[in-house]
C-alpha positions in Angstrom: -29.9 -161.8 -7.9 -32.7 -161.2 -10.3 -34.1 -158.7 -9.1 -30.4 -156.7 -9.1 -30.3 -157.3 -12.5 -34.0 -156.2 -13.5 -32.8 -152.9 -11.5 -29.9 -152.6 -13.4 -31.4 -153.2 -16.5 -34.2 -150.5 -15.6 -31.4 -147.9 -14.8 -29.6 -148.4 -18.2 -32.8 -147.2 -20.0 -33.3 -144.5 -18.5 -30.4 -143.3 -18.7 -30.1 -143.6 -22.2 -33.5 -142.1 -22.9 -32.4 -138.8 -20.9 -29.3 -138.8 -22.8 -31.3 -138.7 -26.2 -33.7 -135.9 -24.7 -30.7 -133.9 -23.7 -29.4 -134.3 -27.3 -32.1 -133.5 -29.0 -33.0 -130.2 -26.9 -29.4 -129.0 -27.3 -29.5 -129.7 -31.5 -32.8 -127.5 -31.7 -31.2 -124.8 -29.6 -28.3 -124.8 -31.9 -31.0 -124.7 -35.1 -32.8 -121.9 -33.6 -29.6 -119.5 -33.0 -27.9 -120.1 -36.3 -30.7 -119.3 -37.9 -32.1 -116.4 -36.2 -28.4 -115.1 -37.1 -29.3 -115.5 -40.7 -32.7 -113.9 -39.9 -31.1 -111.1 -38.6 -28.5 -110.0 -41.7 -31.5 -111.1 -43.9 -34.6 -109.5 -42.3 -37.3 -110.6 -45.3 -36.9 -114.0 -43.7 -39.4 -114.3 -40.6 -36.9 -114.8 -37.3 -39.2 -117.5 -35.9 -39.1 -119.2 -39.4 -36.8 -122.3 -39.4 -35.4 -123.0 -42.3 -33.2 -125.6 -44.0 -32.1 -124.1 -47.5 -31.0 -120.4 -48.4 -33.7 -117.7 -48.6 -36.2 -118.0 -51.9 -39.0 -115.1 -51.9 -39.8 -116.7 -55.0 -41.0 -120.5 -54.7 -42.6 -121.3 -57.9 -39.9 -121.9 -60.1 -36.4 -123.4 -59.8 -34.7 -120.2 -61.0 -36.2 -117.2 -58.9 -35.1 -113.1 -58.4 -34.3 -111.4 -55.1 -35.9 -108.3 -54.1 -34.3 -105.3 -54.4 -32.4 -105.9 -51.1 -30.2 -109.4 -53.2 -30.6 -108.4 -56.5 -29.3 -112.0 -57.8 -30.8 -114.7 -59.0 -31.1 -118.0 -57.6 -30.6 -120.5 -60.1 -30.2 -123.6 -57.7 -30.9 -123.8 -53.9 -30.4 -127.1 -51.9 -28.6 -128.2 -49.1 -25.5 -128.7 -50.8 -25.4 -127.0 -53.7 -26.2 -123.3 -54.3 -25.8 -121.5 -58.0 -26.6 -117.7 -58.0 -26.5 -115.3 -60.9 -26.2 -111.4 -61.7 -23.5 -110.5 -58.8 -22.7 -107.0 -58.7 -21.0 -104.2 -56.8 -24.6 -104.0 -55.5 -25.0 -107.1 -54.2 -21.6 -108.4 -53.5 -21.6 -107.4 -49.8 -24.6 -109.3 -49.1 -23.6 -112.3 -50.8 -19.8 -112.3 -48.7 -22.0 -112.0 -45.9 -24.7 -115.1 -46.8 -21.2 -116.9 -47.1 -19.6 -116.3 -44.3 -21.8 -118.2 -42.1 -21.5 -121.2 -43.8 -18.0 -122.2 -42.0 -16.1 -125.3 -42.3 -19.1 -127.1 -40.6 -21.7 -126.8 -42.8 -23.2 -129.0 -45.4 -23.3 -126.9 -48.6 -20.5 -128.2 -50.8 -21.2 -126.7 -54.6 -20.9 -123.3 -55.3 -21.4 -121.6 -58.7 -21.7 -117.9 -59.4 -22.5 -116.3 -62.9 -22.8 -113.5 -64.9 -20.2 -111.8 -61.8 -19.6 -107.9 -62.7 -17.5 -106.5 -59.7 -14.6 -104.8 -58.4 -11.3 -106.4 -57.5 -10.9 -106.0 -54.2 -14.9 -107.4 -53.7 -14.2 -110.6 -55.8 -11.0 -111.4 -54.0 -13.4 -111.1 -51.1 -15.9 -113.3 -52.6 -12.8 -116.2 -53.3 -11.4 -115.3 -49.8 -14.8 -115.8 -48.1 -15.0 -119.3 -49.7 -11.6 -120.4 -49.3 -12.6 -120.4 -45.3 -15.8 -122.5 -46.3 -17.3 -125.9 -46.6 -17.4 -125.0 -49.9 -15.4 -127.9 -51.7 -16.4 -127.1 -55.5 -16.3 -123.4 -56.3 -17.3 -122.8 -60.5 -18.1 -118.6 -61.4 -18.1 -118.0 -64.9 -18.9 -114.7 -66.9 -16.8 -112.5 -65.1 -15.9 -108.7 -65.5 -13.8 -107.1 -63.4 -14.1 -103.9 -63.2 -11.8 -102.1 -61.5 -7.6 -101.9 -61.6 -5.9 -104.7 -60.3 -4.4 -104.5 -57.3 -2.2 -107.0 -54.9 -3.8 -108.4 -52.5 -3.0 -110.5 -49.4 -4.7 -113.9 -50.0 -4.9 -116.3 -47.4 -4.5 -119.9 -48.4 -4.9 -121.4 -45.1 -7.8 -123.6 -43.4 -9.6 -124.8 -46.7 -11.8 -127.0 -47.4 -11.9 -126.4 -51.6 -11.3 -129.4 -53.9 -11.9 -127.9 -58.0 -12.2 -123.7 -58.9 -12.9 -123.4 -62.1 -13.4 -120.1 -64.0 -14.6 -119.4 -67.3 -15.0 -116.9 -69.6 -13.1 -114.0 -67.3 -13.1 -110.2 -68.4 -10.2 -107.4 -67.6 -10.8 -104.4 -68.4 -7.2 -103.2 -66.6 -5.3 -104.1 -69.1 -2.0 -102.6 -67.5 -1.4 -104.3 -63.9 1.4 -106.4 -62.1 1.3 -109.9 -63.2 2.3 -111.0 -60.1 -0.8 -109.1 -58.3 -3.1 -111.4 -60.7 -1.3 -114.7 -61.7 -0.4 -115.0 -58.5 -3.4 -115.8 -56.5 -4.1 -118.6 -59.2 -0.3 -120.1 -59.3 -0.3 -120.4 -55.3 -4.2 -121.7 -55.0 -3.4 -124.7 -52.5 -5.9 -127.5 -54.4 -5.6 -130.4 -56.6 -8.3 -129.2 -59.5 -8.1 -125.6 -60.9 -9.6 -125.0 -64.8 -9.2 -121.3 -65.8 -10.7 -121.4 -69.6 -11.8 -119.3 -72.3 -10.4 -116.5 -70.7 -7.5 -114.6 -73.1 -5.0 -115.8 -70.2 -1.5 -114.9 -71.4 0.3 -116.1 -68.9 0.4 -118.2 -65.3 2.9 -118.1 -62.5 4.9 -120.8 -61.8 3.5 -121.6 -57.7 6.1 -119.9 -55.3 6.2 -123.5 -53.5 5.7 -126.9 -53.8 2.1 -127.0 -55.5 -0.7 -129.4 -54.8 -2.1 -129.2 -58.2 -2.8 -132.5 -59.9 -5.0 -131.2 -62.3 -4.9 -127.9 -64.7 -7.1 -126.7 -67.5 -6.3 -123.7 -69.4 -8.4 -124.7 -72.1 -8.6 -121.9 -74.7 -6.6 -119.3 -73.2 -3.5 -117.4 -75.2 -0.9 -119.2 -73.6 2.7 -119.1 -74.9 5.7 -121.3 -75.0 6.9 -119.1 -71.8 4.5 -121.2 -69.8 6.0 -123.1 -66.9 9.4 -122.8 -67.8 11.9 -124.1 -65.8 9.0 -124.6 -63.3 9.9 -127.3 -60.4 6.9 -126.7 -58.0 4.6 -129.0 -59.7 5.7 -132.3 -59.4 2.4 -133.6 -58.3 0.8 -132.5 -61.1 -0.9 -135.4 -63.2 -3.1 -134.0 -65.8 -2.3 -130.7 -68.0 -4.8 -129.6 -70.2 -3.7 -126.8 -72.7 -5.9 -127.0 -76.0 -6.7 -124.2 -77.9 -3.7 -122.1 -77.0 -0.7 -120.7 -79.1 2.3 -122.5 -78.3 4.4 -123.2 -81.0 7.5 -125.0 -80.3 7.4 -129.1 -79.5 10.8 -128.9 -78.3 9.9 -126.2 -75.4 6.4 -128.0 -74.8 8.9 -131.1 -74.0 10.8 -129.1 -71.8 7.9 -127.4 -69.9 7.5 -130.9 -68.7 10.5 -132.1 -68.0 10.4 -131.1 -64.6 7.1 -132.6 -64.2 8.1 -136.0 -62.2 4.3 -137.0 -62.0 2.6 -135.7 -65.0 0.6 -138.7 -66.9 -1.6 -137.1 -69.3 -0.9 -133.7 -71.7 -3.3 -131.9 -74.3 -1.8 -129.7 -76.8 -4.3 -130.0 -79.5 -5.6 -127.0 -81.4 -2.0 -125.1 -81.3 0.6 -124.2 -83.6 2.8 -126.3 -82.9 5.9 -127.6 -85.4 9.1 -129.1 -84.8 11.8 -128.9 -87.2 14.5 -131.5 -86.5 16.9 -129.6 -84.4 19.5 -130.8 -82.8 18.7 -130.0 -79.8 16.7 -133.2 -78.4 13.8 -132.9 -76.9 13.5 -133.4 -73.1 9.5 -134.9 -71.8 8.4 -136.3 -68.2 9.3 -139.7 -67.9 6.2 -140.4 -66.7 4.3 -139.1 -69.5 2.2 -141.7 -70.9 -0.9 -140.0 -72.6 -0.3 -137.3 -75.4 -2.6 -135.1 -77.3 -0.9 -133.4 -80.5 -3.7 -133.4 -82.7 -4.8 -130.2 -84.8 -1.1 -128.6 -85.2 1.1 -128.2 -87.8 3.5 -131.0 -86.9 5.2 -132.9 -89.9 7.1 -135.9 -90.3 10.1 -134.7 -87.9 7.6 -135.0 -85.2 8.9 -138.7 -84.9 12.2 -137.1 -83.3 10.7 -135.9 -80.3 8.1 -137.9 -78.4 8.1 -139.2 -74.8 9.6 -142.8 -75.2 7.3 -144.3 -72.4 4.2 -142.9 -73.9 1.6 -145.4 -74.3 -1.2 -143.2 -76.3 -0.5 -141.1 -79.1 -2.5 -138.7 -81.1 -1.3 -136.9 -83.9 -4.5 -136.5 -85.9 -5.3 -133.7 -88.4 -1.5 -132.5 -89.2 0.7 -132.8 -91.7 2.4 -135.9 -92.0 3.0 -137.9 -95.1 5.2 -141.0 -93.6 6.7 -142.5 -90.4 10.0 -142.1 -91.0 12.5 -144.9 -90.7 15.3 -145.0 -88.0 13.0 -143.4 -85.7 13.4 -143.7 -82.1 11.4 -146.9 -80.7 8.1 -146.2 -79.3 8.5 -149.5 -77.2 5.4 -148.8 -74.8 2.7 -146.9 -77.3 -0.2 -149.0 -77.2 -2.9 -146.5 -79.0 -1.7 -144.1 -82.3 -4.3 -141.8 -83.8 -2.7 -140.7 -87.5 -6.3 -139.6 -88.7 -6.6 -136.2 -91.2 -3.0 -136.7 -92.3 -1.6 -137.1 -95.4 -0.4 -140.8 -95.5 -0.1 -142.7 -98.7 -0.2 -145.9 -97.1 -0.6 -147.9 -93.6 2.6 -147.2 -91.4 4.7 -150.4 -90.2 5.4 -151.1 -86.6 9.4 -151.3 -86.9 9.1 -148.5 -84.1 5.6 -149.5 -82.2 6.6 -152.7 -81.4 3.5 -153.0 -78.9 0.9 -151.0 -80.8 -2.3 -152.3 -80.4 -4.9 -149.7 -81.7 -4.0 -147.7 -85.1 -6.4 -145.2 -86.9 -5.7 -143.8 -90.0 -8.4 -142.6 -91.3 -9.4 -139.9 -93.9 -5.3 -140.2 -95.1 -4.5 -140.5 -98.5 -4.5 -144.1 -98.8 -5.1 -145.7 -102.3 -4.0 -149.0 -101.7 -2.9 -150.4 -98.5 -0.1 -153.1 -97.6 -1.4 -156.2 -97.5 1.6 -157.3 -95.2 0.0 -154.8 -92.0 -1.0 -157.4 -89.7 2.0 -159.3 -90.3 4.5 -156.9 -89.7 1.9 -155.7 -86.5 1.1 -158.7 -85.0 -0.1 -157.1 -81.9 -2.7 -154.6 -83.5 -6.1 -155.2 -82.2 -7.8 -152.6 -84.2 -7.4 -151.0 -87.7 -9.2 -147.7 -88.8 -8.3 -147.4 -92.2 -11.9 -146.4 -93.6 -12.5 -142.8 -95.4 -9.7 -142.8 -97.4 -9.9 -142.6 -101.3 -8.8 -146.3 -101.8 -8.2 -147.3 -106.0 -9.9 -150.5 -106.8 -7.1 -152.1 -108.5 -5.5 -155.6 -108.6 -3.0 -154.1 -105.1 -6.2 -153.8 -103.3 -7.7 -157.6 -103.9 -4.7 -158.4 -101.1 -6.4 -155.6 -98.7 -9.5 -157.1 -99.1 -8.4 -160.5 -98.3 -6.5 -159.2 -95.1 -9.9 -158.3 -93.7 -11.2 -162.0 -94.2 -8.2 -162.7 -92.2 -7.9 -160.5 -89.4 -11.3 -161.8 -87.7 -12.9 -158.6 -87.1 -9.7 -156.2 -86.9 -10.7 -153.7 -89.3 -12.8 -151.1 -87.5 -16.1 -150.0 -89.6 -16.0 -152.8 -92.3 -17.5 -152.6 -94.5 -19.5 -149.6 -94.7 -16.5 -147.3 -94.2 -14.6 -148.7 -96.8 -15.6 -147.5 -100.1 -13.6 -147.3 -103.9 -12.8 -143.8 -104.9 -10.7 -144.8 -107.9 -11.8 -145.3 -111.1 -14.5 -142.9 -111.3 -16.8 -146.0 -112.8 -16.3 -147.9 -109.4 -16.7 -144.9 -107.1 -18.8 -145.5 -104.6 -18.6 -149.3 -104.5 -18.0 -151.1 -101.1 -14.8 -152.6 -101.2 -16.6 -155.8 -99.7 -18.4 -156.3 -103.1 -14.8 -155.5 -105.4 -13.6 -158.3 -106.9 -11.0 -159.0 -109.8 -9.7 -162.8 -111.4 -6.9 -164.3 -110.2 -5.8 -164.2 -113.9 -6.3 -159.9 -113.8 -4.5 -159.8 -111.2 -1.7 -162.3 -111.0 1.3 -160.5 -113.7 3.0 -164.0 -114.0 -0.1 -165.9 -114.9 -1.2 -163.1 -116.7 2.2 -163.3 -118.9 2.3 -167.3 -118.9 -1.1 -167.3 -120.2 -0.5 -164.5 -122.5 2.6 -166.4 -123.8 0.8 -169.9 -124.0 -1.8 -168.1 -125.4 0.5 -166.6 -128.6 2.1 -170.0 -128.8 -1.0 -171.5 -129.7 -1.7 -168.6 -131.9 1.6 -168.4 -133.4 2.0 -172.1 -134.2 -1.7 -172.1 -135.5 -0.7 -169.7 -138.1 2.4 -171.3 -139.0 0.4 -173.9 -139.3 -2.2 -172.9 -142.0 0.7 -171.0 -143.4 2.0 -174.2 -144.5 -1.4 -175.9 -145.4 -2.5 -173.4 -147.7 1.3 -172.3 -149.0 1.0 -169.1 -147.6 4.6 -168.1 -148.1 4.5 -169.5 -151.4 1.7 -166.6 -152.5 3.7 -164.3 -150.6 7.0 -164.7 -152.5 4.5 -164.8 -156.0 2.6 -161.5 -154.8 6.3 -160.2 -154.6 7.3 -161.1 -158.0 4.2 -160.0 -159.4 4.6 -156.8 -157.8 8.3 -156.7 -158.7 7.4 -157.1 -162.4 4.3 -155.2 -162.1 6.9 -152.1 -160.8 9.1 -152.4 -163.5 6.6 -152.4 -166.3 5.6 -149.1 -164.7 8.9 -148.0 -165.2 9.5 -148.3 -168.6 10.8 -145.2 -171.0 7.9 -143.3 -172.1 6.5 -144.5 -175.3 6.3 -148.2 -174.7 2.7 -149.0 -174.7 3.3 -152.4 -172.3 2.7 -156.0 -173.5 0.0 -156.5 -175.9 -1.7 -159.6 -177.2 1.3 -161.3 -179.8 0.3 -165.3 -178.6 -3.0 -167.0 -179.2 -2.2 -169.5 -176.3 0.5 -170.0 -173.6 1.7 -173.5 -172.9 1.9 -174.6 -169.2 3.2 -178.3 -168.8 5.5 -180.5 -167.0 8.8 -181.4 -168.4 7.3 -185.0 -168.1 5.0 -184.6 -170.1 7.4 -182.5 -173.3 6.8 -185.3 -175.6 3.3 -185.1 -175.5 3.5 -181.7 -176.1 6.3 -181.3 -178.7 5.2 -184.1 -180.8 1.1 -183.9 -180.3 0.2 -180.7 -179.0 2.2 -178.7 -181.2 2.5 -179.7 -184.2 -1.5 -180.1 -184.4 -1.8 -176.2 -183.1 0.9 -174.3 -185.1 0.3 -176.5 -188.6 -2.4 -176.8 -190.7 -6.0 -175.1 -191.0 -6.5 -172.4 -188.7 -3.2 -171.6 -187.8 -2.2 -171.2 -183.8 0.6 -168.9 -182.5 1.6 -170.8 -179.5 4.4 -169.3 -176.9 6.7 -172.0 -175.2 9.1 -171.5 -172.8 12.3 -173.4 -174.2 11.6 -171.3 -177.3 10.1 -167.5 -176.3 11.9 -166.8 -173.1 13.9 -164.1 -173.0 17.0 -164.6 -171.9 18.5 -162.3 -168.9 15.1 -162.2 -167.5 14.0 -164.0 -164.2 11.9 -166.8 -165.2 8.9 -165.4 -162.7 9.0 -162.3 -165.2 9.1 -164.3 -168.2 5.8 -166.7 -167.4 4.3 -162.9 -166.2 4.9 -161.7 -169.9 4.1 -164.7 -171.5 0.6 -164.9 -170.1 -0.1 -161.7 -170.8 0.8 -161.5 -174.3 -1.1 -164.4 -174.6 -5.2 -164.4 -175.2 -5.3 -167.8 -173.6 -3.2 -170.1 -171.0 -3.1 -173.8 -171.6 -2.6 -175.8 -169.1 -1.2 -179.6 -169.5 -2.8 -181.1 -166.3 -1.1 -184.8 -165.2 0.1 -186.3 -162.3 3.3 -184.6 -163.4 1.7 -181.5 -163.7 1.0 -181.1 -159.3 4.1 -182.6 -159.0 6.2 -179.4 -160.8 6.5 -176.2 -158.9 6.9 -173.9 -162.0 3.9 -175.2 -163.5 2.6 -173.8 -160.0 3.4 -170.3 -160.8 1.9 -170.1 -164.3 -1.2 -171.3 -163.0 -1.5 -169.1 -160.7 -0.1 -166.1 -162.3 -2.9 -166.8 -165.3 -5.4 -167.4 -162.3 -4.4 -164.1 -161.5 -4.9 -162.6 -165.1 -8.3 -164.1 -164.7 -9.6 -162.4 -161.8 -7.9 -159.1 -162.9 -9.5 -159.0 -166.2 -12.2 -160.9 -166.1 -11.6 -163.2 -169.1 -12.2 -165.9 -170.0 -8.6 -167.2 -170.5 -7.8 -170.5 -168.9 -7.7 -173.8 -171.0 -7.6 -177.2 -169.0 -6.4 -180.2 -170.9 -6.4 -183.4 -168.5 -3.8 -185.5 -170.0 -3.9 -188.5 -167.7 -6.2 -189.0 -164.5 -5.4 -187.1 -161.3 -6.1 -188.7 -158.2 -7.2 -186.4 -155.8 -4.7 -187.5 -152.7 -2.2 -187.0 -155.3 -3.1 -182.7 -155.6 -1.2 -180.7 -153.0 -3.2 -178.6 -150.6 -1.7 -175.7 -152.2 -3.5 -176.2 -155.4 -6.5 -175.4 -154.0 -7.3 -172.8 -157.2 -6.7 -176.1 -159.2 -9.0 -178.2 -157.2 -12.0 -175.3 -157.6 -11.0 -174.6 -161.6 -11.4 -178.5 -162.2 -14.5 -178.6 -159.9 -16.0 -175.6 -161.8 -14.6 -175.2 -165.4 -14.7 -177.7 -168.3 -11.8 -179.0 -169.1 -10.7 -181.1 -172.1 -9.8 -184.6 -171.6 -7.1 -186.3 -173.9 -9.0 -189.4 -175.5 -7.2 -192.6 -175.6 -8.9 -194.0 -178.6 -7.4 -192.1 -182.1 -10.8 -191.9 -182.9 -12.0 -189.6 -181.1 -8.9 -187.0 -181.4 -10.0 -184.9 -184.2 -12.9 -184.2 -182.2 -10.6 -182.9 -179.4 -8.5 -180.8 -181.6 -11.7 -179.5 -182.8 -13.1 -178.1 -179.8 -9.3 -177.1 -178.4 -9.5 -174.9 -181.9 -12.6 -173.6 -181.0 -11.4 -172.8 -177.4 -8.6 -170.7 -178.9 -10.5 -169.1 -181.5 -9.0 -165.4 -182.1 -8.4 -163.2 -184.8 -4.5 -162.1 -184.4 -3.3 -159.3 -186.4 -1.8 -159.7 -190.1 1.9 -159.6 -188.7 0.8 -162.7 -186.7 -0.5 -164.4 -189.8 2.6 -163.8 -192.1 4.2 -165.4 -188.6 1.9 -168.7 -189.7 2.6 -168.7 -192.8 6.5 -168.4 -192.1 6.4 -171.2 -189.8 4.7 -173.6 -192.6 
């Protein structure tokens, strides 16, 4: 038994060994004829060379030339990938024929021709030769066509091709069937096709139900024509069509209407405007990523967007607001307002799960304070670049971001006062006003307490120092003072006609009548005195009366007692003479202090008497008999004037 098994065991390997030989002799054979092939169309390649990679004559560099015989330039050579340059009417036989052996089979993958200047009918070859490929990736860019268009049978069949792209394509026929041209693209049976920068007008929609899932037809000419009423592309996911000239939203919508699978759509860098029609505007349910940035889109925008579309962009147009009433935007998730003309942060009545905002460079002076509440889903805020006012309405802003934990994309660097000019340039981190600045009510409470206190101050020294008293005597005097200016032309004004006026307290009258008077106005050295009860005029107010009293009179006696403070008349003549004082600078006051004044007993508003007692000598009325001839004396002496001769006849009339 073990020795069957050994055998068995023995026979297994070499069986397997032979199989591997046999494998291995029939790959080599294979090797050897598919290459000698290639030897053969390309004689400058030895036919007992074997090769794995296209023929270089040039293997110093990367990018080598051809002979004469290619004429092209090989730009990348490796087993699955090969970019060629310079491809001409020259050339372009040769290279359909290097491609035509690499069948379905093969390994090379990536193709890309440039700088392509050939006829028609040899670059449909060129496509048709690589549609029956292992070619997957096919880019040619720089091309020139050269000659007129013509139709041409395409076969789509038997492909291997993934992604064409073409870039940068020149016609010179610029009068040929569209169908002869557009054609070949629109009916291209692959998911990826990019035709860009190539002053495409227009594109087919595909005869039948189209593959596509991806098309870029980045900047082309493209009109709202394209795709209309097109229903053979309802695999198609992505349509790219930036830099074109559409210019109607409301077509745009209804391009893709018929699109049942279409998820993502660029339309930046158009025309585009919508102006509130009535017609509504019809989009792809499935549309869920939108590109509208770099238009001419306003406000009425908001009236026709996709209602499932999860991210927006609608930077660099021309809107000022989000309009209220709009319809809800229940699923957008991402909105990109940036370069418009805002004047402050949108609310999210209509974006009910917005989660990413930017509205930057806007023209935002001072933001709501209220965003985050009225967006409580927002993640993300870009509000920075604007030309934000550094006023009290900002301080809540600036708060908002202490708040949000982090929500305010490029704080703080991004956010800098514009407004006033001596705070531009400030971070808004480092703005800062009081509470007091910035709060109106307890700016106007304080204000108010503030002229309370001031108010009730002033009414209070008003009435310590007798204010409105001065203010009704300033009145008279002024009164009087207005009607002596008045007077008919001729009269020279009051002149000196008293030596002395008499100021005194009804109190003290006896004094006066029987001491003061008597001892003045008889005797030696006669005194004219005036006296109220006796030189008053009457019909006169008696303000105007003390006025001309005092100032006929040389001097102004003044009967001081405790009856004296107490009297508000004998307030006005003393200071109506303190007045005359001042104004003339005489020496015209008399004091007599007929009894003792206490000073608790002087009213604050006889201040002028406290500093005339305090700073004049005044005559004391003696108490002893004595020494009263002494006082009349010096009184005499105080009034000592030379009146005129009238005034003397007057003295000797009254003895």
């Amino acid at each position: 038994m073990t020795q069957n098994m050994s055998f068995l065991r023995n026979f297994f390997l070499y069986k397997c060994l032979f199989a591997l030989t046999f494998w291995n002799h029939v790959s080599l054979s294979v090797e050897d004829e598919l290459f000698t092939s290639v030897s053969n169309n390309f004689p400058e390649v030895g036919s007992n060379q074997k090769i794995k990679s296209l023929p270089l004559l040039y293997a110093k560099s990367n990018q080598s030339k051809a002979d004469s015989n290619f004429d092209w330039i090989v730009i990348q050579n490796t087993t699955e990938s090969l970019s060629l340059s310079e491809i001409t009417n020259h050339n372009v036989k040769k290279l359909v024929g290097l491609l035509s052996n690499f069948r379905q089979e093969s390994r090379l993958q990536n193709l890309k021709l440039t700088n392509v200047s050939v006829d028609w009918t040899a670059l449909m070859d060129v496509f048709q030769t690589v549609w029956h490929s292992s070619i997957e990736y096919f880019n040619i860019s720089n091309v020139t066509q050269l000659s007129d268009i013509e139709h041409y049978d395409f076969d789509y069949s038997g492909t291997s091709m993934k992604a064409f792209t073409m870039k940068k394509m020149q016609l010179t026929d610029l009068y040929f069937i569209q169908n002869d041209l557009y054609r070949i693209f629109a009916d291209m049976n692959i998911a990826d096709m990019t035709i860009a920068d190539s002053d495409m007008i227009h594109m087919l929609c595909p005869s039948s139900k189209s593959p596509f899932r991806y098309l870029n037809f980045l900047k082309n000419d493209l009109t709202d024509f394209l795709f209309q009423k097109c229903d053979n592309l309802l695999q198609l996911e992505t349509l790219i069509l930036q830099k074109n000239k559409f210019e109607s939203l409301r077509k745009v919508s209804f391009m893709t209407s018929l699109m049942k699978s279409l998820k993502y759509l660029d339309m930046s860098n158009n025309l585009l405007r919508h102006d509130g029609a009535d017609v509504q505007c019809q989009w792809a349910e499935s549309l869920s990523e939108l590109d509208l940035s770099s238009n001419q889109l306003a406000d009425a925008v908001f009236e026709c967007l996709p209602v499932n579309v999860k991210k927006l962009s609608l930077q660099n147009n021309q809107i000022s607001h989000v309009p209220r009433g709009m319809a809800e935007l229940k699923s957008l998730e991402e909105l990109n307002l940036a370069s418009n003309r805002l004047a402050d942060l949108p609310g999210c009545s209509g974006f009910t799960s917005l989660q990413f905002l930017n509205v930057e460079m806007n023209l935002i002076l001072t933001p709501s304070a209220d965003f985050f509440q009225s967006c409580p889903r927002v993640r993300e805020l870009q509000a920075g670049h604007n030309p934000f006012k550094c006023s009290c309405e900002l301080q809540a802003f600036i708060g908002l971001e202490r708040q949000s934990g982090g929500r305010l994309f490029g704080w703080p660097a991004a956010y800098v006062c514009e407004y006033p000019e001596g705070l531009r340039g400030t971070e808004l981190k480092g703005f800062h006003l009081s509470q007091l600045a910035c709060n109106t009510t307890l700016l106007l409470v304080t204000a108010l307490l503030l002229t309370l206190v001031l108010v009730a101050a002033v009414a209070f020294l008003c009435i310590y120092l007798d204010v409105p008293w001065y203010v009704r005597m300033t009145w008279q005097w002024t009164q009087t003072k207005r009607r002596a200016w008045h007077n008919p032309p001729g009269d020279q004004g009051p002149v000196l006609q008293f030596h002395a006026f008499i100021s005194y307290s009804e109190r003290d009258s006896l004094w006066v009548k029987n001491e003061l008077i008597p001892n003045l106005e008889k005797g030696e050295g006669c005194v004219q005195l005036c006296q109220h009860e006796r030189d008053f005029i009457p019909g006169k107010s008696i303000v105007e009366n003390i006025i001309n009293c005092i100032e006929k009179s040389y001097k102004s006696i003044f009967v001081l007692s405790p009856n004296f403070v107490q009297s508000e008349w004998c307030h006005y003549e003393l200071y109506f003479a303190h007045h005359k004082l001042f104004s003339e600078n005489s020496n015209s006051l008399i004091l007599i202090l007929l009894e003792p004044i206490p000073p608790y007993l002087i009213p604050a508003r006889y201040h002028k008497l406290k500093a005339l007692m305090a700073k004049r000598t005044y005559l004391e009325w003696p108490k002893e008999r004595s020494k009263r001839a002494l006082f009349w004396a010096n009184l005499r002496a105080a009034i000592s004037i030379n009146l005129s001769k009238a005034d003397e006849n007057w003295c000797e009339e009254t003895d």
